[in-house]
N, C-alpha and C positions, 0 to 999 in steps of 0.2 A: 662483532656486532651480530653476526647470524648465532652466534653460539647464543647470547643474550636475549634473539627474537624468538628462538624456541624455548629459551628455557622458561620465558613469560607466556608464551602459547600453553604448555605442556600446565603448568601452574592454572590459567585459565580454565581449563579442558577437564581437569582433576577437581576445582573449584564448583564447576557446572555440576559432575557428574556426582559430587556428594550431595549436593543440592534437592539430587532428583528424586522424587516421592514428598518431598515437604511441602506441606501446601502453600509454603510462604517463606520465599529466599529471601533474607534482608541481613544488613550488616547489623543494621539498629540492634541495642540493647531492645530486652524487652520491659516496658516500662511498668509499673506497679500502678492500678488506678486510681485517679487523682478524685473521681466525685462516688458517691454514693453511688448514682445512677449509672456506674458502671459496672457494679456489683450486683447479682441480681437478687440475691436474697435483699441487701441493703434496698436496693430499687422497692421491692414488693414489700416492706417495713415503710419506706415512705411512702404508699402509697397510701397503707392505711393509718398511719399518724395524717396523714392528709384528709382520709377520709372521716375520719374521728372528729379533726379540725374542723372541719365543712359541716358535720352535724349528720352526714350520712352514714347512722348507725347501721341502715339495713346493706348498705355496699360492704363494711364494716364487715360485720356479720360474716357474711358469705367468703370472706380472707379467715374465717377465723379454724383454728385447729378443731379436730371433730372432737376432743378430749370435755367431757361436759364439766369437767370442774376448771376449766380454763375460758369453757364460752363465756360469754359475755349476757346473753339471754337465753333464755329457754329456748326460741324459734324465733324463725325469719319473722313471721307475723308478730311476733310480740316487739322484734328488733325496729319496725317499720313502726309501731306507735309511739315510738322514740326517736324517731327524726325531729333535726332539731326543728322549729317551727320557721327557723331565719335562712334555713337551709340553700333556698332560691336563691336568696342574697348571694351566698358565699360558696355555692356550687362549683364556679369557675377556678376559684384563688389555688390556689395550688403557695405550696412550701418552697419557697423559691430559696430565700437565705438561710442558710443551718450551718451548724456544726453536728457530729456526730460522732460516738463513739461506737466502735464492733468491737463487740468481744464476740471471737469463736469459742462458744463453749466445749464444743466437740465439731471441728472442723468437718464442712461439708453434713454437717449434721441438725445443727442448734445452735441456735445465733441470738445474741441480745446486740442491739439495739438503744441506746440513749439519746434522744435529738434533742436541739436545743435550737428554738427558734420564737418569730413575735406571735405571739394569738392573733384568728384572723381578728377577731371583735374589740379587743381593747388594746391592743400593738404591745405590751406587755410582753416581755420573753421567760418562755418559762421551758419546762422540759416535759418529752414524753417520752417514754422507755414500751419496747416493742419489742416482743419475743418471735424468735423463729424456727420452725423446728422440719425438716424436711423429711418425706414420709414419699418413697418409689421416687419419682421425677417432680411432685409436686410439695411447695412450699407452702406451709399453714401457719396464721399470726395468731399471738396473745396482747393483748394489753395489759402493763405492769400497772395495775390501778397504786398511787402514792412512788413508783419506782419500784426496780430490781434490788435484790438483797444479793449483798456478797454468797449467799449461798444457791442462789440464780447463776450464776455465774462462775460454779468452783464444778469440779468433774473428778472424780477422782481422788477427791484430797487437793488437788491444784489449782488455782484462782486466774483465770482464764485472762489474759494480756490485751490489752484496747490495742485498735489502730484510731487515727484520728483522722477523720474528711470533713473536709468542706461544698458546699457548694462555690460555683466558679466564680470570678472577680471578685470576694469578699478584700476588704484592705484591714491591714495587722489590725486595725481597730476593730473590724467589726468581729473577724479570729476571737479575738479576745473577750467579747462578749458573748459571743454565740458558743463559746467551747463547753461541753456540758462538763460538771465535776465529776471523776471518777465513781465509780460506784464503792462505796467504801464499809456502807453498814452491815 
């Protein structure tokens, strides 16, 4: 019995001291994340399909890449005469239910983007494709005006692989509405 209580001690002891320096001892698997929102390029993609949705071109804007043939307007000020006019109305709403697909185009790099959720105005589900392209520590959006083309999406010669999220509680039904179609053209 004592040969037993040291050999679980000693086990213990060896257990602790691999542990030390990690900022987080856990048995847990590490799990892959389940929403958009846990991703932060994805996060910053929905933020501005949200803000696109809402009509707030000039927040828009200001997410977008410095690359001028991807802006969306010449300037802020020009972006601001293009708020939508119902804007007030739908300021709050936010993109609660979606599907989405990511394709890493070049991981840690360049990101597209495809959501699929109701319009705030006629509940209508349609989709919006949102480029991402990460430039030092900070992350810059494009909008795919009509969708991303398979050539959006290819690096190399190679056709960059979706993951599929959802936002939380959706039921198989609504998965299946809200799943955007692959990008294929």
């Amino acid at each position: 019995m004592k040969k037993i209580l040291t050999f679980i001690s000693i086990i213990v002891v060896v257990g602790m001291l691999a542990s030390c320096g990690n900022d987080e001892a856990t048995t847990e698997p590490k799990s892959k994340p389940k929403t958009c929102e846990q991703i932060e390029p994805c996060k910053i993609a929905l933020q501005y399909a949200t803000y696109i949705e809402q009509g707030a071109e000039d927040k828009a804007y200001k997410m977008e890449t410095e690359d001028e043939n991807l802006k969306s307007y010449e300037s802020l000020s020009v972006a601001k005469e293009y708020v939508a006019n119902d804007y007030e109305k739908y300021q709050h709403h936010k993109i609660k239910n979606y599907g989405v697909l990511e394709y890493k185009v070049i991981p840690e790099k360049r990101y597209v983007y495809k959501f699929r959720f109701a319009d705030f105005r006629t509940g209508e589900v349609k989709n919006s494709t949102v480029g991402i392209s990460k430039k030092k520590e900070n992350y810059f959006t494009n909008a795919y005006v009509g969708g991303a083309l398979k050539s959006d999406i290819t690096h190399n010669g190679v056709i960059a692989k979706y993951k599929k999220y959802y936002s939380t509680g959706l039921t198989k039904q609504e998965k299946d509405v809200l799943t955007p179609n692959p990008i294929e053209k």
